[in-house]
ZAVOVEX-152931 format. One record per residue: residue in three letters; x, y, z of N, C-alpha, C, O in turn. Coordinates in nm, 3 decimals. Atoms other than C-alpha are relative to their C-alpha. Example, Ala and Ser with C-alpha at 12.3 -4.5 7.8 and 13.67 -1.06 7.14 Angstrom:
2
(r "Ala" (0.089 -0.119 0.000) (1.230 -0.450 0.780) (0.090 0.120 0.000) (0.194 0.118 0.066))
(r "Ser" (-0.082 -0.119 -0.006) (1.367 -0.106 0.714) (-0.077 0.109 0.073) (-0.026 0.220 0.090))
//
This chain:
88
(r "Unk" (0.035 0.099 -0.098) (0.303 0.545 -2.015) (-0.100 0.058 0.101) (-0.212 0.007 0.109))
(r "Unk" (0.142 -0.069 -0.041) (0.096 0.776 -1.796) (-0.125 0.021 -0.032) (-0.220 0.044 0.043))
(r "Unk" (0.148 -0.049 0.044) (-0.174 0.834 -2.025) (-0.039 -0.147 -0.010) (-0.158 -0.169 -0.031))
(r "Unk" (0.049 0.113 0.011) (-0.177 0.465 -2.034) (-0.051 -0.087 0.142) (-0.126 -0.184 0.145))
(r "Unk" (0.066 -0.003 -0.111) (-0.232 0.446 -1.675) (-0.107 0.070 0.056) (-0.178 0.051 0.155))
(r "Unk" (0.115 -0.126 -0.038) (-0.448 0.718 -1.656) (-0.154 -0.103 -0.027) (-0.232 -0.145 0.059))
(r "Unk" (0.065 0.110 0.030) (-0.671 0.485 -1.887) (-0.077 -0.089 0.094) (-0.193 -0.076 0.131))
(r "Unk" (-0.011 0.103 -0.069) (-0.636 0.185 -1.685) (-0.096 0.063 0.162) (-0.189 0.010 0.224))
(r "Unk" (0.062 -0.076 -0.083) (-0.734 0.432 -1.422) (-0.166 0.018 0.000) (-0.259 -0.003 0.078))
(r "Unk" (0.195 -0.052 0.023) (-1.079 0.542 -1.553) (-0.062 -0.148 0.034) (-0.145 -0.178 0.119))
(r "Unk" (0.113 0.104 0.045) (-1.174 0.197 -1.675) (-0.040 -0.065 0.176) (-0.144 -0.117 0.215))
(r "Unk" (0.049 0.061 -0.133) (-1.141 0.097 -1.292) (-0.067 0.071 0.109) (-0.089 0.041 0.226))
(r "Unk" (0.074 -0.123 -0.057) (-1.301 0.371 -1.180) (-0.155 0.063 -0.013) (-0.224 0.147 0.046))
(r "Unk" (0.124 0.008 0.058) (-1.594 0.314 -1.388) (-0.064 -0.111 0.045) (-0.185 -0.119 0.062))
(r "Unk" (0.011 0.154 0.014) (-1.574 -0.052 -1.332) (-0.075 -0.023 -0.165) (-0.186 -0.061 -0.204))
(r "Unk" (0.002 0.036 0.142) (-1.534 -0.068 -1.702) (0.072 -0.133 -0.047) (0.194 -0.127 -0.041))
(r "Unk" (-0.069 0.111 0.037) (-1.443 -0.422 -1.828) (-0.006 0.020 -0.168) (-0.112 0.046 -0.224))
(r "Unk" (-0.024 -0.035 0.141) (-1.310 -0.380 -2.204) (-0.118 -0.170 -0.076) (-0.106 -0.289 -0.044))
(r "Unk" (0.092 0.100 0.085) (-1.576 -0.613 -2.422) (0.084 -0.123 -0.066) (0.058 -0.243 -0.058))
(r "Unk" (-0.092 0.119 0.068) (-1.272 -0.780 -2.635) (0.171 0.019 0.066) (0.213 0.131 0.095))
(r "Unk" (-0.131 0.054 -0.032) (-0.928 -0.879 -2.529) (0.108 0.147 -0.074) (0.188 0.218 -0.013))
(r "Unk" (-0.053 -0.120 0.097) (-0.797 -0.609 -2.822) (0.011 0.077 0.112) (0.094 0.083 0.203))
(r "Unk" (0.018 -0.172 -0.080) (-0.918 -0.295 -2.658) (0.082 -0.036 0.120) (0.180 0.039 0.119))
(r "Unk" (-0.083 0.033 -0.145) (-0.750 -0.432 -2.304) (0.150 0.039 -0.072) (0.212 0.142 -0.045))
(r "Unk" (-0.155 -0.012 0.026) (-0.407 -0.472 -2.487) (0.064 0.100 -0.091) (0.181 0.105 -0.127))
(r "Unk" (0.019 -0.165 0.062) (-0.483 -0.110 -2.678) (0.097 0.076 0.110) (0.209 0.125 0.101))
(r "Unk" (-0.038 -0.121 -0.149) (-0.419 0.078 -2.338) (0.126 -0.117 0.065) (0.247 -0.095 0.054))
(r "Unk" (-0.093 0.054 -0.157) (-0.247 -0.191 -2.063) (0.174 -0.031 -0.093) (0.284 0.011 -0.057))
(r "Unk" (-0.181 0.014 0.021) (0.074 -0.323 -2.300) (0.076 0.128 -0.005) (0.198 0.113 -0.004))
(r "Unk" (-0.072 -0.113 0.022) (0.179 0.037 -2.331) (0.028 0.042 0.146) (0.114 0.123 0.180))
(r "Unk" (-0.049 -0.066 -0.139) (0.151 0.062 -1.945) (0.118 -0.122 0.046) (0.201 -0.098 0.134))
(r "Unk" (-0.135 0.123 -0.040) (0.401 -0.267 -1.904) (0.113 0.093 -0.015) (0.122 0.182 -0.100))
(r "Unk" (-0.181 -0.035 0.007) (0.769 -0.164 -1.848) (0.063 -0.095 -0.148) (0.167 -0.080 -0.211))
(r "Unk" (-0.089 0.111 0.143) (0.833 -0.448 -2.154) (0.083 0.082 -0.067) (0.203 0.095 -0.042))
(r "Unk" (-0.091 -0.056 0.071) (0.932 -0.238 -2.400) (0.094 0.035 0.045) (0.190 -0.042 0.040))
(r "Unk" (-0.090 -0.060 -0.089) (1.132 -0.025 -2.208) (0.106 -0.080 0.043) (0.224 -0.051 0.021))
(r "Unk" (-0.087 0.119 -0.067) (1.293 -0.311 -2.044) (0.121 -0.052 -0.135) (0.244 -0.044 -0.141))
(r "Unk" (-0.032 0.035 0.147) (1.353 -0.446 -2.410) (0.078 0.105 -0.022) (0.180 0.083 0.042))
(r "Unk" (-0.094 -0.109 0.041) (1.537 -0.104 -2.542) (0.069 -0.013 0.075) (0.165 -0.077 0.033))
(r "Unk" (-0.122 -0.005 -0.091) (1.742 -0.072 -2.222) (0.083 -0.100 0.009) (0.199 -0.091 0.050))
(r "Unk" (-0.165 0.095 -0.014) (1.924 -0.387 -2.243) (0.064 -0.043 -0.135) (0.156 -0.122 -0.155))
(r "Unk" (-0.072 0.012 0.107) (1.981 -0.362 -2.579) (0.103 0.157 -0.029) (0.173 0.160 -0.131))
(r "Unk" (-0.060 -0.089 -0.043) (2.143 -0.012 -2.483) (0.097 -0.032 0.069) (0.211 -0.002 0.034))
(r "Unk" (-0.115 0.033 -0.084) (2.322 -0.158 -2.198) (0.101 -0.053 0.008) (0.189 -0.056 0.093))
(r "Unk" (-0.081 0.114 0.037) (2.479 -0.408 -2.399) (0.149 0.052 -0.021) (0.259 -0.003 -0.014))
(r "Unk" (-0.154 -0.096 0.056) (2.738 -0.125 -2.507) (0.034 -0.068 -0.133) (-0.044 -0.132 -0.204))
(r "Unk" (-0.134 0.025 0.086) (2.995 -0.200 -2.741) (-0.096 -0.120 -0.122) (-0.139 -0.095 -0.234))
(r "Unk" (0.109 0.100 0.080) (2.786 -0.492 -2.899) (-0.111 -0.036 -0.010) (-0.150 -0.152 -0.011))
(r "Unk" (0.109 -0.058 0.095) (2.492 -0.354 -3.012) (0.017 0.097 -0.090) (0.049 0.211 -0.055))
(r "Unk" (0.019 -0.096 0.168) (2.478 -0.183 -3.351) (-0.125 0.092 0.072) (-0.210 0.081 0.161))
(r "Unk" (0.071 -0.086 -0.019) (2.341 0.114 -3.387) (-0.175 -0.035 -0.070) (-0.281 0.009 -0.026))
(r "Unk" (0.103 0.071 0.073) (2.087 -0.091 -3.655) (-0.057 -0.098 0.117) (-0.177 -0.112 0.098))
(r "Unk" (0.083 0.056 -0.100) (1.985 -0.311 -3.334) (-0.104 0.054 0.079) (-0.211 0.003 0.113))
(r "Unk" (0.057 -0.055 -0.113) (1.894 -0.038 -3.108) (-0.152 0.102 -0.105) (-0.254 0.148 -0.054))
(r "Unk" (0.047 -0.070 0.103) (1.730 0.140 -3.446) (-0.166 -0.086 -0.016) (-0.276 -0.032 -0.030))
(r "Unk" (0.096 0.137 0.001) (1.497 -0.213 -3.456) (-0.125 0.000 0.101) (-0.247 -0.014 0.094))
(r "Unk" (0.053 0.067 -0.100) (1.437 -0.251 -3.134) (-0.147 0.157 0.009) (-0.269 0.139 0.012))
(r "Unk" (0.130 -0.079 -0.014) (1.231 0.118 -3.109) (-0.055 0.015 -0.083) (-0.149 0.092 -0.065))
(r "Unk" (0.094 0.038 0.084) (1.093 0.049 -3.390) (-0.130 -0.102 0.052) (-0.231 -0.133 -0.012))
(r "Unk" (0.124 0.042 -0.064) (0.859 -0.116 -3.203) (-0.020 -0.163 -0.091) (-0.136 -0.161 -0.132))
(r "Unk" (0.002 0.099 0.089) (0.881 -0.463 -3.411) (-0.087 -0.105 0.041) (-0.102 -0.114 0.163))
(r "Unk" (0.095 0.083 -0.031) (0.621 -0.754 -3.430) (0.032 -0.068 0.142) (-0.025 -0.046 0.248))
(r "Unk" (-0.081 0.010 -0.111) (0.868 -0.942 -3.208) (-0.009 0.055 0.122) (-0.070 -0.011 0.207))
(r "Unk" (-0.015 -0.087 -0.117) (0.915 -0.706 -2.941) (-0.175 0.013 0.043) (-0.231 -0.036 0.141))
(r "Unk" (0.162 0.018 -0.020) (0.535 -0.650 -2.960) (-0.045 -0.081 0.069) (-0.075 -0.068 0.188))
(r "Unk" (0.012 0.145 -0.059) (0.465 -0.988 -2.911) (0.077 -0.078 0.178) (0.028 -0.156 0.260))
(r "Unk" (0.009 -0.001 -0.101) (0.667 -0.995 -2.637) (-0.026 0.053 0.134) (0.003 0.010 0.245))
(r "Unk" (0.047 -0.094 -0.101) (0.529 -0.740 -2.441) (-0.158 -0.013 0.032) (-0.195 0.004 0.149))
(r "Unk" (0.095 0.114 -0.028) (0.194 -0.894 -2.468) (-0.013 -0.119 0.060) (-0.118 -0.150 0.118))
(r "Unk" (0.016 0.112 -0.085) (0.273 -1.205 -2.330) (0.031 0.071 0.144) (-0.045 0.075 0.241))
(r "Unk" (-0.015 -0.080 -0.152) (0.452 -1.000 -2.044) (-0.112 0.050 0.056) (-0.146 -0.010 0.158))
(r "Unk" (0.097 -0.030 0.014) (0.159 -0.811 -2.043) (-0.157 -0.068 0.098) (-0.231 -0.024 0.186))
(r "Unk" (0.097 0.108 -0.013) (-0.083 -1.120 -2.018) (0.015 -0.057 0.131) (-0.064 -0.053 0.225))
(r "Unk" (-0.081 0.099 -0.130) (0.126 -1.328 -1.764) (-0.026 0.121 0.140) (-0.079 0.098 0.249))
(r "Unk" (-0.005 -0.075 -0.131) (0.150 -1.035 -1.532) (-0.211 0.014 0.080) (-0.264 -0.005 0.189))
(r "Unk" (0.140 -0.004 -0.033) (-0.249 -0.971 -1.570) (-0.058 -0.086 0.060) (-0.161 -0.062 0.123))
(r "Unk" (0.071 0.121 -0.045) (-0.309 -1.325 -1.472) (0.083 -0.056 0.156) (0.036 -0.139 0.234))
(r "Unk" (-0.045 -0.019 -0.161) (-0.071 -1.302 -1.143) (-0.062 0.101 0.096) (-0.083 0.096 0.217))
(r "Unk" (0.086 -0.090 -0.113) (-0.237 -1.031 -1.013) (-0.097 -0.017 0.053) (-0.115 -0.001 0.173))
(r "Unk" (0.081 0.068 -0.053) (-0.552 -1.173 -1.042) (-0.020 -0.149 0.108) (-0.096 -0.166 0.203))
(r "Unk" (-0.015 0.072 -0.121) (-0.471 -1.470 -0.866) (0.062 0.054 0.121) (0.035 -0.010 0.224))
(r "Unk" (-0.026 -0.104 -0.148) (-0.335 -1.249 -0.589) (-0.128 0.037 0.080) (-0.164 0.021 0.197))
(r "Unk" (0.125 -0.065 -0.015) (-0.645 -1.088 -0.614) (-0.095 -0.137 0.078) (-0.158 -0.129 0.183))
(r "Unk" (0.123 0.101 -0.033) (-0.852 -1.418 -0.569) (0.067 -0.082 0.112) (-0.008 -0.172 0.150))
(r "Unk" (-0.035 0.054 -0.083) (-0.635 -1.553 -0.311) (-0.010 0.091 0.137) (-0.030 0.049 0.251))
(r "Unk" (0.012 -0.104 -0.119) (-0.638 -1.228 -0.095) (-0.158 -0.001 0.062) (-0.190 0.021 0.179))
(r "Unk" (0.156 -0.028 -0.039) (-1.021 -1.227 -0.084) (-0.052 -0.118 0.029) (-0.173 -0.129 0.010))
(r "Unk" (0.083 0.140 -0.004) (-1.079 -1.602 0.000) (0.082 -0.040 0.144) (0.058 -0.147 0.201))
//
């Protein structure tokens, strides 16, 4: 997750805007807490989660993917309106 901020770091440091949507969600979904979030409450669940759930879940699965992208997305597009409301 650091090196994925680190990233995130340069490109704004360059004022680098990524060309396609891809390359953005290359580096930034790995800096989201999603996953993370995702494993830990399927950890926390205890007793009822299989060991084959928790086996899934860091497997990194389309699913989980997918939702860490939208997280991802959604968050990118609150900030910016933060952003555009702070400066107006």
């Amino acid at each position: 997750m650091a090196k994925r901020y680190g990233a995130e770091r340069k490109w704004r440091d360059e004022h680098y805007v990524p060309a396609k949507v891809k390359e953005h969600l290359q580096i930034s979904v790995g800096s989201s807490a999603s996953m993370h979030i995702v494993n830990v409450s399927f950890i926390l669940m205890g007793d009822i989660t299989t060991r084959e759930a928790i086996e899934w879940a860091f497997s990194y699965p389309e699913m989980i993917r997918a939702v860490c992208i939208m997280a991802r997305i959604s968050n990118d597009i609150m900030s910016h309106e933060v952003y555009m409301h702070s400066i107006y």
